[in-house]
ZAMARGU-4260 file (C-alpha; in steps of 0.2 Angstrom, whole numbers, plus 5000, padded with zeros to 4 digits):
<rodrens>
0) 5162/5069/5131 | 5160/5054/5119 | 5159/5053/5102 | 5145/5043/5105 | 5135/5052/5119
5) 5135/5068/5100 | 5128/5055/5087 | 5108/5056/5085 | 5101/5039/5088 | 5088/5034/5076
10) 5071/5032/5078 | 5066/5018/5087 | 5057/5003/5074 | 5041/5005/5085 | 5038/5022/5077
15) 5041/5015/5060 | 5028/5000/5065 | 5017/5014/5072 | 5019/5022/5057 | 5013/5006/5044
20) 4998/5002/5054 | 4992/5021/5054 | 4995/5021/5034 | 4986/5003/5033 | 4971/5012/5042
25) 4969/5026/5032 | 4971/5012/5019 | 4957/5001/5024 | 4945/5015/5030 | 4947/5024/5013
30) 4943/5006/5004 | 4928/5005/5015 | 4920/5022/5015 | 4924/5028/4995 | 4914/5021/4979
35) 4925/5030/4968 | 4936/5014/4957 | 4951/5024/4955 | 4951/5030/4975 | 4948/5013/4979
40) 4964/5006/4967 | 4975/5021/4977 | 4969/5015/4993 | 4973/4995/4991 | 4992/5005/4985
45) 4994/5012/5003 | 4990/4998/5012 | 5002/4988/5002 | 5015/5001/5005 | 5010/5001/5024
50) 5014/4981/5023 | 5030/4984/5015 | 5036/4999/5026 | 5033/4985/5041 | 5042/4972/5032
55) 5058/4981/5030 | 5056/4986/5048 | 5056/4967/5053 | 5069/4963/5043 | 5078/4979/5049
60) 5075/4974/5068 | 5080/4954/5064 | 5094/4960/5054 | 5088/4948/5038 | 5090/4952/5022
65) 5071/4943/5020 | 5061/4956/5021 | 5067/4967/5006 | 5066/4951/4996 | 5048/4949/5002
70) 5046/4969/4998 | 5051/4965/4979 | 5039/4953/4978 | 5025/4963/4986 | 5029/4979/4973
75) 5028/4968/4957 | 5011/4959/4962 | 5005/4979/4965 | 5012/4982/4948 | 5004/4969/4940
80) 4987/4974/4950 | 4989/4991/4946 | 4990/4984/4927 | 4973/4976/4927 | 4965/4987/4940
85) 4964/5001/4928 | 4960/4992/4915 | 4944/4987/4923 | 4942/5005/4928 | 4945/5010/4910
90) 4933/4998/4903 | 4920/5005/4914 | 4923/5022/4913 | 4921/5021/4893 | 4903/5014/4895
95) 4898/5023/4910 | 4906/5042/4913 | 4904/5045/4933 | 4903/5026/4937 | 4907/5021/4955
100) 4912/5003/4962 | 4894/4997/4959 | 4893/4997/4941 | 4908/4984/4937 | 4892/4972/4933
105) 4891/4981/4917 | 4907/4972/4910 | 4897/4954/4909 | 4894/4949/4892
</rodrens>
């Protein structure tokens, strides 16, 4: 008996890639279906993380070091859309208790 033949093999990078696409639909189907501002902003932050779980994958499978570089990237631009995403959601909230993704008209002038 080998050494080899007693390690656990990992999973496979199809179940990771499985895996993003399930989170990106749970994602996009929560984006579509919910009117509530803050559910929405959480569900745009899942699908992101779904992109960057497949990304490291990639760059994982292709043994590159491109696809954490590209993950950095992607987490800063959710920062910075995390940033101004609430502060819609908090100026709309201040005028309008209970608002829902209809009522970001009320910020005009």
């Amino acid at each position: 008996m080998t050494l080899a033949s007693l390690s656990i093999n990992p999973l496979s990078p199809v179940w990771y890639l499985v895996l993003g696409a399930f989170l990106f639909t749970i994602g996009a189907v929560g984006l579509l279906i919910r009117r509530n501002p803050l559910v929405m902003l959480m569900c745009v932050e899942l699908m992101l993380n779904a992109v960057n779980l497949t990304f490291v994958t990639f760059g994982t499978m292709l043994n590159d070091i491109g696809g954490q570089v590209i993950v950095f990237f992607v987490l800063v631009v959710a920062a910075a859309e995390v940033v101004v995403g609430l502060a819609i959601i908090v100026a709309v909230s201040r005028r309008r208790p209970g608002a829902n993704a209809d009522d970001i008209s009320l910020l005009r002038g």
